[in-house]
DRENKE-824858 format. One record per residue (C-alpha): residue number from 1; residue in three letters; x, y, z. Coordinates in nm, 2 decimals, always signed. Layout:
BEGIN
k; r; u; v; w
NUM; ALA; X; Y; Z
...
END
This chain:
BEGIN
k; r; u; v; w
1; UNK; +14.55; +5.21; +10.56
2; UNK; +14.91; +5.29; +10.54
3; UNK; +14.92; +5.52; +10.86
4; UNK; +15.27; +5.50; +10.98
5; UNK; +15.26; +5.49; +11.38
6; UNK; +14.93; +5.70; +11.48
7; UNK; +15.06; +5.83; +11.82
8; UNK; +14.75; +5.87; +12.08
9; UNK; +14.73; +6.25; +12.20
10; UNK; +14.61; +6.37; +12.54
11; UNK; +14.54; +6.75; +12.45
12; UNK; +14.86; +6.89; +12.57
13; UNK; +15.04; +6.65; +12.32
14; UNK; +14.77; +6.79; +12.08
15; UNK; +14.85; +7.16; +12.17
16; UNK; +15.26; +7.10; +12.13
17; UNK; +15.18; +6.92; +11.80
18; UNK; +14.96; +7.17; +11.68
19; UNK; +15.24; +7.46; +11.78
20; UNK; +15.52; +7.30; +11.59
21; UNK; +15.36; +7.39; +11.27
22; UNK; +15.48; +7.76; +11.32
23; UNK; +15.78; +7.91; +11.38
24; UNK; +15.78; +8.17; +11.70
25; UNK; +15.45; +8.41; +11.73
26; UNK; +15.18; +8.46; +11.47
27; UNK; +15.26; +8.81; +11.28
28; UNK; +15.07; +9.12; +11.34
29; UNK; +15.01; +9.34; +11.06
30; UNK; +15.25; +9.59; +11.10
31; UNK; +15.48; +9.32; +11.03
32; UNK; +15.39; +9.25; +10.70
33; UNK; +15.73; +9.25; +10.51
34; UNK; +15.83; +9.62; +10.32
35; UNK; +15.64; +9.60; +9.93
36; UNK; +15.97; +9.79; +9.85
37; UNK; +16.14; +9.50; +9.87
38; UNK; +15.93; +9.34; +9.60
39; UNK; +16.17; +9.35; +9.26
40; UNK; +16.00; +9.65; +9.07
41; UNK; +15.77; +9.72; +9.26
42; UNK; +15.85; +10.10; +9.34
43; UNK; +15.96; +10.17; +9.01
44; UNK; +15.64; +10.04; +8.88
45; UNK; +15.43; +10.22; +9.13
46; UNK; +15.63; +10.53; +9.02
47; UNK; +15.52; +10.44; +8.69
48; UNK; +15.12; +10.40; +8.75
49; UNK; +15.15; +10.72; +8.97
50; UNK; +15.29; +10.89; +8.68
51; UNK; +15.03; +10.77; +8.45
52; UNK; +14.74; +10.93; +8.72
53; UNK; +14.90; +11.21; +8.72
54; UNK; +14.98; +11.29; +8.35
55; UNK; +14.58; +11.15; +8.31
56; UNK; +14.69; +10.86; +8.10
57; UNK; +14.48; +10.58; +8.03
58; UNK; +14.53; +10.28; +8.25
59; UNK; +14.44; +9.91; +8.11
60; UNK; +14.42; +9.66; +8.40
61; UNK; +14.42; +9.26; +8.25
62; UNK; +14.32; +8.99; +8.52
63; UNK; +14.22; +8.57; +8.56
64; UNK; +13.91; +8.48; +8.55
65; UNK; +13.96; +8.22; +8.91
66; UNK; +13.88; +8.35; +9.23
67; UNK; +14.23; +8.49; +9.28
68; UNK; +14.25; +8.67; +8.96
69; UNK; +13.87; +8.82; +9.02
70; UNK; +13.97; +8.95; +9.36
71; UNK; +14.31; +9.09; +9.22
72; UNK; +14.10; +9.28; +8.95
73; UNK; +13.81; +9.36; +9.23
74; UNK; +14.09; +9.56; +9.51
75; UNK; +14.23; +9.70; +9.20
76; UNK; +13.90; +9.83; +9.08
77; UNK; +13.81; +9.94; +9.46
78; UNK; +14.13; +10.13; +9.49
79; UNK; +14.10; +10.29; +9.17
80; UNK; +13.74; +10.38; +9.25
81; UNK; +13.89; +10.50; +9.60
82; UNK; +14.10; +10.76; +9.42
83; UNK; +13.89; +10.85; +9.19
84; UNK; +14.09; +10.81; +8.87
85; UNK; +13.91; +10.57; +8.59
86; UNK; +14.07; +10.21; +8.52
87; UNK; +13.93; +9.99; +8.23
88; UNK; +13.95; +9.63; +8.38
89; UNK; +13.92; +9.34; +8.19
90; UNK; +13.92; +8.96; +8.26
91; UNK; +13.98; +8.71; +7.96
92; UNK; +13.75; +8.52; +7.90
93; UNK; +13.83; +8.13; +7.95
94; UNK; +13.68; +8.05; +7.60
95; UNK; +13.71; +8.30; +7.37
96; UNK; +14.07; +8.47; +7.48
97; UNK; +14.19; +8.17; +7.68
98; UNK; +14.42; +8.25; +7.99
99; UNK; +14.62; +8.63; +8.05
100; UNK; +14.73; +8.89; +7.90
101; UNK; +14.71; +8.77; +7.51
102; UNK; +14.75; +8.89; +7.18
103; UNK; +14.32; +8.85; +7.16
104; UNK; +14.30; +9.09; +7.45
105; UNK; +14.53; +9.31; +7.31
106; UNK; +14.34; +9.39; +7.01
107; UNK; +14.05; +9.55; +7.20
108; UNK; +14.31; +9.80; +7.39
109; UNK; +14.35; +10.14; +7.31
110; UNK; +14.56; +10.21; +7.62
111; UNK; +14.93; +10.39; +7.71
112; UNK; +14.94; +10.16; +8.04
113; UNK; +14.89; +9.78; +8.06
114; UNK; +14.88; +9.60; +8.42
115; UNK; +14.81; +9.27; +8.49
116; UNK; +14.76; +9.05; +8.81
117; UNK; +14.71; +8.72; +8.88
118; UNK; +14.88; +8.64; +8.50
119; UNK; +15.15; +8.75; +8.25
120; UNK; +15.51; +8.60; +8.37
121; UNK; +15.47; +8.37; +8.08
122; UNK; +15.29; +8.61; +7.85
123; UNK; +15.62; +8.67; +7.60
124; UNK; +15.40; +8.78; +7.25
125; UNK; +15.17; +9.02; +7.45
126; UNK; +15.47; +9.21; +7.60
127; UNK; +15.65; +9.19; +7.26
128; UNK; +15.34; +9.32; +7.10
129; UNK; +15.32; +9.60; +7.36
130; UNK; +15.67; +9.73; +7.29
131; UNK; +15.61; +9.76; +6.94
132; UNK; +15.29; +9.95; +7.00
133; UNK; +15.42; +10.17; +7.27
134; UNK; +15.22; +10.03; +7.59
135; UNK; +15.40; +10.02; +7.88
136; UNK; +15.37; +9.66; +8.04
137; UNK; +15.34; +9.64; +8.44
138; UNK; +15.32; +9.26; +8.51
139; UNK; +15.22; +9.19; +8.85
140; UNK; +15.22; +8.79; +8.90
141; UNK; +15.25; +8.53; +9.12
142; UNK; +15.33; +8.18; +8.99
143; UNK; +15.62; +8.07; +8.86
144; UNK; +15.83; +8.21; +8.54
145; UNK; +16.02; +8.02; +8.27
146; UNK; +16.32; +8.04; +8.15
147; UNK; +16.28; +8.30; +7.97
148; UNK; +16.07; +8.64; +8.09
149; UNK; +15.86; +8.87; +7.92
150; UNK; +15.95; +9.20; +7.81
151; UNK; +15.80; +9.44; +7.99
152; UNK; +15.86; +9.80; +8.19
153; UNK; +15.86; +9.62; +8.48
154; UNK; +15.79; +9.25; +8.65
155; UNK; +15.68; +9.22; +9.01
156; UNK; +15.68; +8.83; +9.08
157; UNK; +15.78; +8.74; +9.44
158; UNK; +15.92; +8.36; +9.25
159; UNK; +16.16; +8.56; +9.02
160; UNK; +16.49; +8.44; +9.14
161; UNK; +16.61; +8.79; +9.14
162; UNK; +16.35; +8.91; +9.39
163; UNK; +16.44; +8.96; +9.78
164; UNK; +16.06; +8.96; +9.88
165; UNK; +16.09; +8.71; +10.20
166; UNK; +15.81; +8.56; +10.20
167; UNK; +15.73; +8.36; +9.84
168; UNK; +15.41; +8.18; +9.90
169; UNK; +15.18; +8.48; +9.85
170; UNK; +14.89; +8.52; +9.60
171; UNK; +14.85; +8.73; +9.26
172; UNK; +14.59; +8.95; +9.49
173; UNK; +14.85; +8.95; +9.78
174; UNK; +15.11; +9.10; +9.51
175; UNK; +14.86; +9.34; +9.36
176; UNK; +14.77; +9.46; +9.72
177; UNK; +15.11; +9.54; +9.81
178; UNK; +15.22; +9.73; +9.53
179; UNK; +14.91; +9.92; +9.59
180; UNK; +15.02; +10.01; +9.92
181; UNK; +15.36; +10.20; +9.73
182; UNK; +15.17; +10.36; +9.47
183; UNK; +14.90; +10.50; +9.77
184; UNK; +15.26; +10.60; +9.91
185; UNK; +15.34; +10.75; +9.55
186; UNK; +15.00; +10.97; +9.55
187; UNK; +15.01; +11.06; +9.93
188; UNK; +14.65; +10.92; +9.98
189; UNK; +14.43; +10.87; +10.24
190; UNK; +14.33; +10.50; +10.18
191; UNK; +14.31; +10.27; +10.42
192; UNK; +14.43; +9.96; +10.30
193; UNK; +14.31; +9.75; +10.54
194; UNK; +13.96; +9.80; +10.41
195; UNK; +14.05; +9.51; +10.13
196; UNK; +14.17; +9.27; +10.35
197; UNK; +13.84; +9.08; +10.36
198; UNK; +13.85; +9.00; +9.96
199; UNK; +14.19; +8.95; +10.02
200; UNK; +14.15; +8.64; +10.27
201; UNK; +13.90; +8.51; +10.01
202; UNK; +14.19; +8.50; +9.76
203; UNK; +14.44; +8.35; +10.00
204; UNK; +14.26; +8.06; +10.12
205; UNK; +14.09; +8.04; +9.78
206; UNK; +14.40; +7.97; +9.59
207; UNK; +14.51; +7.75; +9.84
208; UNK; +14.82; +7.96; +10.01
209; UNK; +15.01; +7.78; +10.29
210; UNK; +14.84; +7.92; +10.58
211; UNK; +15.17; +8.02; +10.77
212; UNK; +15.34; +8.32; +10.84
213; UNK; +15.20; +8.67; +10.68
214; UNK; +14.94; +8.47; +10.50
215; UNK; +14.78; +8.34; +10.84
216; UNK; +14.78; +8.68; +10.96
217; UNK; +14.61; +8.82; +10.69
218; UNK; +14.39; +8.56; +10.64
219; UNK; +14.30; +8.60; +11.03
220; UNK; +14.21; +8.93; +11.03
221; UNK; +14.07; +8.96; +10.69
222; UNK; +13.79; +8.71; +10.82
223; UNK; +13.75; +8.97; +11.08
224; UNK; +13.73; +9.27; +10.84
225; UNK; +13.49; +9.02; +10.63
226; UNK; +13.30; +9.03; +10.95
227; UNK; +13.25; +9.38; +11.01
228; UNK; +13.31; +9.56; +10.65
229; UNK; +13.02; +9.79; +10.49
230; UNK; +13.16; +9.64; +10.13
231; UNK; +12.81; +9.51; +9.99
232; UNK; +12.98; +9.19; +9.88
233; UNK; +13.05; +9.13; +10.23
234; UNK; +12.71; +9.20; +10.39
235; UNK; +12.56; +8.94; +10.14
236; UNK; +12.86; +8.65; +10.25
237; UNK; +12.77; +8.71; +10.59
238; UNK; +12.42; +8.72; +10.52
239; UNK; +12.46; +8.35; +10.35
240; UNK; +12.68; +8.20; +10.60
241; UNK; +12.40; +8.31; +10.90
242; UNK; +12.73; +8.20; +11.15
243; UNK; +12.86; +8.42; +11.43
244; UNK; +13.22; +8.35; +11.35
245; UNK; +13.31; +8.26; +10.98
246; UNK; +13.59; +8.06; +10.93
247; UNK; +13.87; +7.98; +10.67
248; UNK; +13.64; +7.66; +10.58
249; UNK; +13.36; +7.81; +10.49
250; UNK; +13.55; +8.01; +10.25
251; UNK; +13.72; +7.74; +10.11
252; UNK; +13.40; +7.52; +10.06
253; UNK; +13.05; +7.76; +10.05
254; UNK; +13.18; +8.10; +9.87
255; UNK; +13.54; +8.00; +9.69
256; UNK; +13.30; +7.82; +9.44
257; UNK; +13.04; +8.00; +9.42
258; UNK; +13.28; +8.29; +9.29
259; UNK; +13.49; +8.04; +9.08
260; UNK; +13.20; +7.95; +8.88
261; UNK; +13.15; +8.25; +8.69
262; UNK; +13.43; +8.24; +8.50
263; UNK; +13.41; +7.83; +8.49
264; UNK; +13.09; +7.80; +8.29
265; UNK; +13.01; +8.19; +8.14
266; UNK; +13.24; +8.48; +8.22
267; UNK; +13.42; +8.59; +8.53
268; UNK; +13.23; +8.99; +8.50
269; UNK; +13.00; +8.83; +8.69
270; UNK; +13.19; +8.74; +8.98
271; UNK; +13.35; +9.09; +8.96
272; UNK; +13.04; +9.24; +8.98
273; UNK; +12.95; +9.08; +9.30
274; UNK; +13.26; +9.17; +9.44
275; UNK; +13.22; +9.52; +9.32
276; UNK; +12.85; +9.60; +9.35
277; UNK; +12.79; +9.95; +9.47
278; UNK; +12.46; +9.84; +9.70
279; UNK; +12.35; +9.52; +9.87
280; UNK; +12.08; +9.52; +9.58
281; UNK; +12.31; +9.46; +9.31
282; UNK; +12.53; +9.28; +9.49
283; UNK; +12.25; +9.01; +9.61
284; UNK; +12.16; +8.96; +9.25
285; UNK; +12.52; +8.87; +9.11
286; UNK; +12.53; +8.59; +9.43
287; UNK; +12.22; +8.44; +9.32
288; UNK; +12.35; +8.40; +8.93
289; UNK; +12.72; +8.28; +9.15
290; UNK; +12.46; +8.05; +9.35
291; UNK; +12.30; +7.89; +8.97
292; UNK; +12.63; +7.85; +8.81
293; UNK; +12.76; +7.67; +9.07
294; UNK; +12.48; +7.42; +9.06
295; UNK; +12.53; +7.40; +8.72
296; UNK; +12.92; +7.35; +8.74
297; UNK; +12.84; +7.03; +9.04
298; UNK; +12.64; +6.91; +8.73
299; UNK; +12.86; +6.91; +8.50
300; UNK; +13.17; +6.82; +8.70
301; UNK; +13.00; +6.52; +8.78
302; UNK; +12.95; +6.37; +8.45
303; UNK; +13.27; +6.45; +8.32
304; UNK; +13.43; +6.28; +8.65
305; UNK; +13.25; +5.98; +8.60
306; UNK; +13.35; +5.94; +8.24
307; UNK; +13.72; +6.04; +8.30
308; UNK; +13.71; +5.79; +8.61
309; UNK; +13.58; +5.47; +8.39
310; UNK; +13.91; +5.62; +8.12
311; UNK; +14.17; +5.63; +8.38
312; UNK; +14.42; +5.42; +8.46
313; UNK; +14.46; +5.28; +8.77
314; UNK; +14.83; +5.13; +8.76
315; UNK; +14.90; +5.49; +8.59
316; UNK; +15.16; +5.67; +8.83
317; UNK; +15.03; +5.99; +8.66
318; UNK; +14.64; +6.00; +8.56
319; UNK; +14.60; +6.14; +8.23
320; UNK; +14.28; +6.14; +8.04
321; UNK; +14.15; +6.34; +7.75
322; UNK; +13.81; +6.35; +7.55
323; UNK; +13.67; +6.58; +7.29
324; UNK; +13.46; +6.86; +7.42
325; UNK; +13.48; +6.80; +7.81
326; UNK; +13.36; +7.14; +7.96
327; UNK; +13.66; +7.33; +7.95
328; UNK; +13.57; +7.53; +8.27
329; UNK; +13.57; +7.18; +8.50
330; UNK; +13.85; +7.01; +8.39
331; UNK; +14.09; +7.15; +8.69
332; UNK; +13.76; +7.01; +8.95
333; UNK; +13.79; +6.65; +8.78
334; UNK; +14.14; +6.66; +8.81
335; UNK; +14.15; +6.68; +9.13
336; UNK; +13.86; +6.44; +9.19
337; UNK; +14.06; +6.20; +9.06
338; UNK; +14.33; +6.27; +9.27
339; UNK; +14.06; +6.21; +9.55
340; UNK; +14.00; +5.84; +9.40
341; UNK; +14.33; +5.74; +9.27
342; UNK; +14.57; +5.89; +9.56
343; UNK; +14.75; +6.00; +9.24
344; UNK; +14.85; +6.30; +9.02
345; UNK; +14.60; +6.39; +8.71
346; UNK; +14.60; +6.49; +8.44
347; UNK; +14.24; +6.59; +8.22
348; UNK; +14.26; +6.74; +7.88
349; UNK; +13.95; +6.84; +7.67
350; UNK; +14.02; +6.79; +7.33
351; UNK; +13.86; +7.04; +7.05
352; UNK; +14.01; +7.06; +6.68
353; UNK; +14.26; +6.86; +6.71
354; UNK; +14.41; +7.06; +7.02
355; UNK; +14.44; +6.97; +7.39
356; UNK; +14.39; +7.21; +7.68
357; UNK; +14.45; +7.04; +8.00
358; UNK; +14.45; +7.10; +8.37
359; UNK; +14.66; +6.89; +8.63
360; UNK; +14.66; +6.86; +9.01
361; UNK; +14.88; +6.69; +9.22
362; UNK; +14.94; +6.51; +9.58
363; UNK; +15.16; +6.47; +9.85
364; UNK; +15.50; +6.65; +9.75
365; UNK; +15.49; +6.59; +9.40
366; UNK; +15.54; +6.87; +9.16
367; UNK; +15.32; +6.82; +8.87
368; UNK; +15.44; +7.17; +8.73
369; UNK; +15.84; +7.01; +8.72
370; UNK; +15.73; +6.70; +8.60
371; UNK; +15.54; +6.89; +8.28
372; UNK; +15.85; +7.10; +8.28
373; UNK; +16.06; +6.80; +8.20
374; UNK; +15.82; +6.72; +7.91
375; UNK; +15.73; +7.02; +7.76
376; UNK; +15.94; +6.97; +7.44
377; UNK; +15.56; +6.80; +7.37
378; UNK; +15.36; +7.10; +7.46
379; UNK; +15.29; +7.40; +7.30
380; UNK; +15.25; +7.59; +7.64
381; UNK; +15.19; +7.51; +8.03
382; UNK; +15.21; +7.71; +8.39
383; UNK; +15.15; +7.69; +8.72
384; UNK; +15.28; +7.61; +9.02
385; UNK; +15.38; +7.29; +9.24
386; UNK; +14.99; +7.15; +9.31
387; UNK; +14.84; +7.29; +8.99
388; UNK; +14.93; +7.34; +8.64
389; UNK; +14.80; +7.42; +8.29
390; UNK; +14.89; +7.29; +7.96
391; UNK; +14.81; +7.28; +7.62
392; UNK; +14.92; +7.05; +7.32
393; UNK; +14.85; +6.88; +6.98
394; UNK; +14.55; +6.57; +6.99
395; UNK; +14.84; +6.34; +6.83
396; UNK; +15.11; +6.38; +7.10
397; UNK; +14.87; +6.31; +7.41
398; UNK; +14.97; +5.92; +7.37
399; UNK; +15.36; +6.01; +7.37
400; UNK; +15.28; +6.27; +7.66
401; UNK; +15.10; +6.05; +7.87
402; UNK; +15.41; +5.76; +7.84
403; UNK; +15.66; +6.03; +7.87
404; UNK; +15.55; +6.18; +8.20
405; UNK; +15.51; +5.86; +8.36
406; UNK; +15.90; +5.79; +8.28
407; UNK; +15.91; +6.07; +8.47
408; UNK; +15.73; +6.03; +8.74
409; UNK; +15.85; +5.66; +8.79
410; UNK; +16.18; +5.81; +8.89
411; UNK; +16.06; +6.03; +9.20
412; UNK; +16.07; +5.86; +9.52
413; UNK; +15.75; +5.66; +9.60
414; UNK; +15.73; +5.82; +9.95
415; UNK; +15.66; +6.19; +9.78
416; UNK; +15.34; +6.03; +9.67
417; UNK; +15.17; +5.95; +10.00
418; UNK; +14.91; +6.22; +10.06
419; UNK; +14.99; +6.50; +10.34
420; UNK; +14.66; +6.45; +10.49
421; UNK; +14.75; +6.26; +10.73
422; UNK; +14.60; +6.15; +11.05
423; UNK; +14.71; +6.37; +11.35
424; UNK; +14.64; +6.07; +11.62
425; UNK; +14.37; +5.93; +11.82
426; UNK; +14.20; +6.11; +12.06
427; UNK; +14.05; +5.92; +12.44
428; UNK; +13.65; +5.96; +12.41
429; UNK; +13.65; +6.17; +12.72
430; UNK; +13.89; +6.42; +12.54
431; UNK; +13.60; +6.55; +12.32
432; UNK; +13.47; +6.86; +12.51
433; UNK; +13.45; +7.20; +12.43
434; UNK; +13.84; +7.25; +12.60
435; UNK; +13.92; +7.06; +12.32
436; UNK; +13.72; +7.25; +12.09
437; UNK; +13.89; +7.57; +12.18
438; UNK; +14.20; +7.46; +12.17
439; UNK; +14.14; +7.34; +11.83
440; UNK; +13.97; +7.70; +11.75
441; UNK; +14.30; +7.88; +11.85
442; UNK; +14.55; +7.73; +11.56
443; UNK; +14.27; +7.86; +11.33
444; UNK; +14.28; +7.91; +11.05
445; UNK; +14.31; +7.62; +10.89
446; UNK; +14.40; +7.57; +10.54
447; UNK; +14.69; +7.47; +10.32
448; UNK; +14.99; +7.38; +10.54
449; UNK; +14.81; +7.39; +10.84
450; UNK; +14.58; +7.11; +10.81
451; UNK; +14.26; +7.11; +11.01
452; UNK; +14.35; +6.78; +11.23
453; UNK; +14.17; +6.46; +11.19
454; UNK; +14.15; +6.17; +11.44
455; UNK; +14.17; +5.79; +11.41
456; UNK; +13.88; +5.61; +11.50
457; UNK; +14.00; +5.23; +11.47
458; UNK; +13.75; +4.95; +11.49
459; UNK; +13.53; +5.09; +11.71
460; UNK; +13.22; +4.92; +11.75
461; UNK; +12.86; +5.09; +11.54
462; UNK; +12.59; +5.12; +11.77
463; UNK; +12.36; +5.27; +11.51
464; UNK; +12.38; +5.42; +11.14
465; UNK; +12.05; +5.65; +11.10
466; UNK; +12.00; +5.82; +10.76
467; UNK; +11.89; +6.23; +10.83
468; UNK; +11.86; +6.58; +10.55
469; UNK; +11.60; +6.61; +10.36
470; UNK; +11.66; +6.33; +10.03
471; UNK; +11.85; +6.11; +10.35
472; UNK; +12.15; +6.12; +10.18
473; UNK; +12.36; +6.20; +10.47
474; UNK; +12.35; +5.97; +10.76
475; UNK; +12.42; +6.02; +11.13
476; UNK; +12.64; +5.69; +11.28
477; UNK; +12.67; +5.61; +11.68
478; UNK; +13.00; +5.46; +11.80
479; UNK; +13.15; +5.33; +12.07
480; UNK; +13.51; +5.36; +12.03
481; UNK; +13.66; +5.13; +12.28
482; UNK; +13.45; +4.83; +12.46
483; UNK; +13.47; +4.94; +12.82
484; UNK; +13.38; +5.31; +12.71
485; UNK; +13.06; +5.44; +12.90
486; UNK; +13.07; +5.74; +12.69
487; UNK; +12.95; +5.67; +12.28
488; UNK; +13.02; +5.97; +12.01
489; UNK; +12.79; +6.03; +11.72
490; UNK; +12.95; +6.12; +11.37
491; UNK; +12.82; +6.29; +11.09
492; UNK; +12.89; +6.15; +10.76
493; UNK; +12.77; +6.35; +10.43
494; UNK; +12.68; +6.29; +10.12
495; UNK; +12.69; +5.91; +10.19
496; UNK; +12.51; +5.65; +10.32
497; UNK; +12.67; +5.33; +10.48
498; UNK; +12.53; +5.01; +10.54
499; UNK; +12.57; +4.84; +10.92
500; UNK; +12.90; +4.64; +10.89
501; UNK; +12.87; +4.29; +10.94
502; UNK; +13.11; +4.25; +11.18
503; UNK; +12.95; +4.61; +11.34
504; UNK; +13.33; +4.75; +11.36
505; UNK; +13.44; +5.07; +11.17
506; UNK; +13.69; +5.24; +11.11
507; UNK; +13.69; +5.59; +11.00
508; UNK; +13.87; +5.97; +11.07
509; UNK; +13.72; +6.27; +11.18
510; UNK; +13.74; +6.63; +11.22
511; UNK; +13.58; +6.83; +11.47
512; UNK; +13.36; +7.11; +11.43
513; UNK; +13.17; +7.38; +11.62
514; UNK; +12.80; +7.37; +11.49
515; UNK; +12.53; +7.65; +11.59
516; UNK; +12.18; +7.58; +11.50
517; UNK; +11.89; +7.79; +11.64
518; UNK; +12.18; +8.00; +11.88
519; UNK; +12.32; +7.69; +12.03
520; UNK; +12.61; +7.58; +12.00
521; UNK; +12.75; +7.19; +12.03
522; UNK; +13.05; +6.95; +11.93
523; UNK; +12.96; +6.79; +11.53
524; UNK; +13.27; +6.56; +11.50
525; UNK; +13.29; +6.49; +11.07
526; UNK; +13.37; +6.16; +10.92
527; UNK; +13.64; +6.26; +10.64
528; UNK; +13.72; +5.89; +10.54
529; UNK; +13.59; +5.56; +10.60
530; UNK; +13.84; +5.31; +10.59
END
């Protein structure tokens, strides 16, 4: 445990702590930066106006994640809003591999491309657009190369060139706001607070810091997610069955489900869903969401297991490669083995000869500069700080896997440590629902504003009881110092421990509201056992 220092917090220490992550007052809406000052963004909202108006046809090109799908959904929604047609196509991860691409490109007859969510590193599609006379809107999020496409126009809030003052937004965050000029553009009546709820699933989904405009969308999205007639939504609410829904339960019950469509088969489904024109439709697409995703937690967990008994452990970057892994999982293993090894990763699937690969990373690590520094090996790669993709040769994944650990070995050891850490250590008598809404009103919690966990440190196990319905989840009483009257019960899943020998235990926890049956009570989570 290398916790530096683990101050103990009374819940005003908690509340200061906890306020330090922001700077000033949470945002309201109306303060949501100008989409003008996005680099090309009015000129290319003059541009798609144009094409409306002149009855041109429109080609929209998305990702098949869940940022890309809801991109392509409020795009679709919009459109549909208007009414003006708008032929939207995701790639398909297998057969056209990532973007706007040459292999999409064929099956266009089109005057206008746009993409979102994808294209700042898509330099033969926008070449092969100028010679056929498309006009190329790029709308993207992650960050360009050193050299850029050309197209008409590129809206990326990362180009170096753009005055946009907030960078950390997602693809569907930039697709939204330029939406918001071309509504301007066509003098509608659209209210664009309508997609907000998809658009919180994209944010916390692609794992946005949860600070500044992204915090207020996300906020009231959730609330728009609460209240919205979108079919979509009605079935996520339906599903959660929870009176408030929070940034977790997007993260870890829907995120997933939606992700897995375009994992495992193709991401239409997924779009479908978010799209479906009656609760009907829309109920059916969620169960097929629902299968995948069991079929993807298969899956996932064979390939972990192999790449985990491949890695290794002295590594200071993870990589690992073997023919045919399931391309659609390769990005979950990664970062399960970030999980185990405390590490960066790197998992490549190797087919004919050719390696497609997805990394994650940890702490303040960049994996996308340190595959930057190496890409004289690759024959492409992308992404951004936490998570990158790459692709190269089966013969240069030895000389790859030596070079970016020279790399790596020369970034300072502390960037490694994982930003998880504990918050503090909390008295036993300080776990009451005060402390429970105190906790509620930093919501939500996400990327950059960690959901705090507390120390428990050798506290003595009173009882470990197994509970669900195969008892693989168990239910452990503790008393955390000796001369406490008061014990607290944790709830550990998906793991069952054995009493300790010397009954001590040491773990962290987060704390959770749980309703079951209308009432409500205190669940405190183990996150780690130590």
């Amino acid at each position: 445990m290398h916790h530096i220092n683990i101050p103990t917090l009374d819940k005003s220490a908690l509340f200061e702590l906890l306020s330090n992550r922001f700077e000033g007052e949470d945002k309201k809406l109306s303060q949501i930066p100008n989409p003008a000052l996005l680099q090309d963004s009015e000129k290319s909202a003059k541009r798609i106006a144009d094409a409306i108006r002149e009855n041109k046809k429109i080609t929209l090109v998305g990702d098949y994640d869940v940022d890309g799908v809801s991109s392509t959904a409020i795009m679709v929604d919009f459109f549909r809003q208007i009414p003006y047609p708008l032929d939207a196509i995701i790639p398909n991860r297998f057969r056209d591999g990532y973007g706007v691409s040459p292999t999409v490109l064929e099956r266009v007859d089109t005057d206008l491309v746009i993409t979102v969510d994808n294209g700042i590193s898509a330099l033969e599609a926008a070449s092969i657009c100028k010679e056929r006379g498309i006009d190329l809107i790029i709308t993207d999020h992650h960050t360009p190369g050193d050299s850029l496409p050309d197209a008409y126009a590129i809206v990326d809030p990362k180009l170096a060139s753009c005055e946009y003052p907030f960078k950390d937004i997602c693809g569907a965050q930039v697709a939204w706001l330029l939406l918001a000029l071309v509504k301007k553009e066509l003098n509608l009546s659209i209210d664009m607070k309508q997609f907000l709820d998809i658009l919180a699933i994209a944010i916390i989904a692609d794992i946005m810091p949860l600070i500044d405009i992204n915090r207020t969308l996300v906020k009231e999205g959730l609330k728009v997610l609460m209240k919205s007639d979108r079919p979509a939504s009605i079935i996520i609410r339906d599903f959660l069955n929870k009176s408030i829904i929070t940034s977790e339960d997007i993260a870890f019950q829907i995120a997933p489900r939606i992700n897995s469509a375009g994992r495992l088969e193709d991401a239409s489904i997924a779009l479908e869903f978010f799209t479906a024109p009656d609760t009907n439709k829309a109920y059916k697409q969620f169960e097929l969401l629902g299968k995948l995703n069991d079929l993807r937690k298969e899956t996932e967990a064979e390939a972990t297991k192999e790449a985990i008994a491949d890695a290794d452990p002295d590594a200071d970057v993870i990589v690992v490669a073997k023919e045919n892994w399931h391309e659609g999982v390769i990005g979950i293993v990664a970062a399960r083995l970030v999980d185990k090894f405390g590490k960066p990763a790197i998992v490549l699937s190797i087919k004919d000869g050719v390696a497609k690969g997805s990394a994650r990373s940890i702490g303040d690590v960049s994996i996308y500069e340190l595959i930057k520094a190496n890409e004289q090996l690759l024959t492409k790669f992308g992404g951004h700080k936490m998570a990158a993709g790459l692709g190269l040769k089966e013969e240069h994944i030895e000389t790859f896997r030596d070079a970016i650990n020279e790399s790596a070995s020369l970034i300072d050891p502390y960037d490694f440590i994982p930003k998880d850490k504990v918050t503090g250590i909390l008295s036993s008598n300080d776990i009451d629902f005060e402390l429970l809404h105190l906790l509620q009103s930093f919501e939500p919690y996400g990327e950059a504003n960690h959901r705090p966990s507390f120390l428990l440190k050798n506290a003595e196990v009173v009882s470990i009881k197994t509970m669900g319905k195969e008892k693989s989840h168990c239910r452990i009483t503790l008393r955390q110092y000796p001369h406490d009257t008061k014990t607290l019960e944790l709830i550990l899943f998906r793991q069952v421990l054995d009493m300790p020998s010397d009954k001590k235990l040491s773990c962290s926890y987060t704390i959770a509201k749980n309703e079951f049956n209308g009432r409500v009570s205190l669940q405190l989570l183990v996150t780690k056992v130590y």
